[in-house]
N, C-alpha and C positions, 0 to 999 in steps of 0.2 A: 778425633777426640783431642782434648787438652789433657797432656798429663805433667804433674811435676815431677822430679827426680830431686828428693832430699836426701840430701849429701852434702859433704864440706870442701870437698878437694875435685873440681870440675876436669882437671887435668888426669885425672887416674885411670886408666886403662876401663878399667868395668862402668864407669861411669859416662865416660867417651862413646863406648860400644853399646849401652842403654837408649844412650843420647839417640845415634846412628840409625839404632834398630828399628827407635819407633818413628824417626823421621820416613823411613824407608817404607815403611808399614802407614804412611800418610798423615802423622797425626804430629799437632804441634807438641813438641818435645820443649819442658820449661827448667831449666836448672835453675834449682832453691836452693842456695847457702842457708844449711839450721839456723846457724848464730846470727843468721840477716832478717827470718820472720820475725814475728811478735803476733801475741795475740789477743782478740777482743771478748772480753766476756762478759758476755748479755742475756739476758733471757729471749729476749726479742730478736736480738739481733746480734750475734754473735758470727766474729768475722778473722779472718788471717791476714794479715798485713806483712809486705816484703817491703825493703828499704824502697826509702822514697814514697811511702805511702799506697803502694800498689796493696789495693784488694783482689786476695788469691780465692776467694767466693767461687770463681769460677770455670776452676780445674776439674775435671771429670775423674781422675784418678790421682792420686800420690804412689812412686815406690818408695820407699824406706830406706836408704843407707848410710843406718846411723854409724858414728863410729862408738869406737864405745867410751872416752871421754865424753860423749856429747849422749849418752843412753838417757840420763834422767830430763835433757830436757827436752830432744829428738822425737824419745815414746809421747811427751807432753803435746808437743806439733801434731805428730802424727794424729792421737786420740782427739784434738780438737777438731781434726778435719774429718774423721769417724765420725764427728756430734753435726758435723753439716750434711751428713750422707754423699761423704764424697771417699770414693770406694780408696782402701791402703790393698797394696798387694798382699803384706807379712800385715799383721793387725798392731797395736800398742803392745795389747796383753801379751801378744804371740812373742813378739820380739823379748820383753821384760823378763817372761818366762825362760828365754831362750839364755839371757843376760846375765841371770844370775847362776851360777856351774853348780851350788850346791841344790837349789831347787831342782834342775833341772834333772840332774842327779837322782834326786827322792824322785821327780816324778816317773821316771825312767825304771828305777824301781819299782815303786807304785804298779806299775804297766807291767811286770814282768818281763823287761826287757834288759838283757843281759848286758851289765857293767865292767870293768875294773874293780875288784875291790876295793874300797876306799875308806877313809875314814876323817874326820874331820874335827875340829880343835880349835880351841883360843889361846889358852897356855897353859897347860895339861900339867902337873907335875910327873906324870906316868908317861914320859917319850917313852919308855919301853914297852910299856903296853901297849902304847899306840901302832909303834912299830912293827911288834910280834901281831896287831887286829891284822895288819895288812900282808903277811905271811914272809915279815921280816926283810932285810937285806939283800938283793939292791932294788929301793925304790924311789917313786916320785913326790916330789914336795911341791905344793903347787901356792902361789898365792892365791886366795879367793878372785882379788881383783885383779891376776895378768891377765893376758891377751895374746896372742899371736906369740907364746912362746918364752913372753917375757914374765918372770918371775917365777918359772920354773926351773927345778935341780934333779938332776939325776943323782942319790946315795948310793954309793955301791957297795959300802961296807956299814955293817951297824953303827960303827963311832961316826962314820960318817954322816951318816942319818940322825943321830946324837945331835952332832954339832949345825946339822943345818935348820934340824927343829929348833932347836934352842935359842939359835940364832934368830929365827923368824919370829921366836917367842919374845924376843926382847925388844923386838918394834912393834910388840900387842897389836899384831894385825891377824887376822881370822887364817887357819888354812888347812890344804887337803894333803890328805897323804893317802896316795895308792902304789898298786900292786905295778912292778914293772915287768911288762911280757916280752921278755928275752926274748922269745922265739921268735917274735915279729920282725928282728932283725933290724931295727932303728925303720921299717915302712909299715904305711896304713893305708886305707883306701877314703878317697872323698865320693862319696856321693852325690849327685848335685837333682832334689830331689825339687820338680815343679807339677801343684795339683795332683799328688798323689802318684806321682811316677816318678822311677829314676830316668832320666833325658842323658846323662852324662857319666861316667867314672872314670877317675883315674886311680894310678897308683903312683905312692910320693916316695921318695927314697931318702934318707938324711943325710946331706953332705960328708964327707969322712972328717970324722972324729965329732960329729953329732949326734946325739940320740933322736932328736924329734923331727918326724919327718913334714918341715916347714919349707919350703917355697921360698917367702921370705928369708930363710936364714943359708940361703945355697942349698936348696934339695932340689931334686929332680922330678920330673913326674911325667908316666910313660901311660898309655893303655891299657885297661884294661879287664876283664871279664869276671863280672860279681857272680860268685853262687847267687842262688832261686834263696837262699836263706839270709843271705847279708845284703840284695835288694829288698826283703820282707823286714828285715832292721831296718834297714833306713828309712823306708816310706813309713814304718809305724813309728818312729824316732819322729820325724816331720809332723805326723799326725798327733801327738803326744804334746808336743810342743804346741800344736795348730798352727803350724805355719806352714804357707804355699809355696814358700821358696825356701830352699834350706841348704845348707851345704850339711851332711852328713860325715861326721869322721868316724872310718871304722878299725878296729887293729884284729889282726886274724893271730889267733892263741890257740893252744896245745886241746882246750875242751871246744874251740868255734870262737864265732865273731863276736866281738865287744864291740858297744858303741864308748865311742872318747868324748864326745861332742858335735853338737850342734848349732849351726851359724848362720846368724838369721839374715847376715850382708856378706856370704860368701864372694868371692873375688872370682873373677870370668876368665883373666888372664892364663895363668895354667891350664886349666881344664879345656877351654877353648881354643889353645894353640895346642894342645896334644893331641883333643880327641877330632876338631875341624867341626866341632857343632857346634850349629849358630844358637846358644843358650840365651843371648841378648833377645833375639825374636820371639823366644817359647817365651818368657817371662813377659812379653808385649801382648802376644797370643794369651795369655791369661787371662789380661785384663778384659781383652777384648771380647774372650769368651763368657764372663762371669757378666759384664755388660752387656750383652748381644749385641757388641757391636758387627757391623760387616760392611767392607770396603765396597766402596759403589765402584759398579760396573764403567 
């Protein structure tokens, strides 16, 4: 099979090991720079175009890995090539869904699936109320639109929590305030969930004097053994979302597991040098199963 791999940065660990996986697996493997497509809209005849004029008509699959700068026009690629029946592993909707933290949030909810308390705000004149919704002093303040970490605070005292709302409040940007689970001891668990199974877990540890246990940010991440209840979070987390590949993040608390989020271009690197599985192949193996395809003898 022909498959593209959309992404922005060809040199990234997960995107290298995609690359790898599917050459190994027989199939030509095509890296697409997002910001280098463009596209044709026709009724008749409606087409994808990479620099230089290359018609990408006829790739048999796309994976997905937008960043999230690149979400609004990323989903638009992907969806256009959904409209030529040319199979996405994570779908437009899936991803979009997955994109947005307060949706994804309600819809998690919606689901009966157990959250963080949370609450959410534009510029509230009631920081206290908002506060005491999420069972007060020391919590988390979130930007709607961070990412990996960034634009998040840990409040550890009410004035504290005071001034970092208010703060937030005065760049009128949208944001979340939840509950922080001391217990968790600054680690979570990733789930690395493909076609309704977990393939992978680890557990992430937060660098010292960190709270969030980020990879990126010098954290660590070792092995390790999901309860029968926080693999049932996460494959229903993935399915909620609809999407086939997911990274799951989950934080274990004093009532049981929360999910934290969900990550529809989860990173291979950690998970894949902890646990020594080859997640680059299942995610090829998807394709190839949803296609029927099967390597000739």
């Amino acid at each position: 099979m022909k498959i593209g791999l959309l992404a922005s940065n060809p040199d990234l660990y997960s995107n290298q090991r995609i690359i790898e996986a599917g050459e190994q697996r027989g199939h030509e493997m095509v890296f697409l720079n997002i910001s280098q497509c463009y596209l044709k809209l026709d009724a008749s005849s409606p087409e994808v175009h990479y620099r230089g004029g290359t018609v990408l008509n006829d790739v048999d699959a796309v994976i997905p890995r937008i960043r999230p700068s690149m979400t609004f026009y990323g989903c638009a690629l992907t969806r256009h090539f959904e409209s030529l029946n040319i199979e996405a592993l994570n779908t437009s909707d899936a991803i979009t869904r997955s994109r947005d933290k307060l949706f994804s949030l309600q819809l998690l909810q919606k689901n009966n699936l157990d959250i963080p308390t949370s609450g959410f705000a534009n510029s509230p004149v009631d920081t206290k109320d908002l506060i005491d919704m999420v069972g007060g002093a020391p919590l988390i303040v979130k930007l709607l639109e961070g990412t990996q970490g960034k634009g998040v605070v840990l409040a550890e005292t009410t004035k504290a929590a005071e001034s970092v709302i208010n703060a937030f409040k005065s760049l009128r940007v949208n944001l979340l305030v939840q509950e922080f689970i001391k217990e968790a001891q600054g680690k979570d668990l990733r789930c690395f969930v493909i076609d309704g199974k977990v393939v992978a877990s680890i557990e992430r540890t937060a660098a010292p004097g960190e709270f969030r246990a980020n990879i990126h940010m010098g954290g660590s991440a070792s092995i390790v053994s999901v309860s029968a209840a926080e693999r049932q979070l996460a494959i229903k987390a993935a399915k909620t979302m609809g999407l086939r590949v997911a990274g799951v993040d989950i934080i274990r608390s004093s009532r049981g597991p929360l999910l934290l989020e969900i990550n529809s271009s989860p990173g291979l690197e950690g998970i894949e040098s902890a646990t020594g599985i080859d997640i680059a192949g299942a995610m090829i193996e998807s394709i190839e199963k949803k296609l029927g395809w099967k390597a000739e003898d």
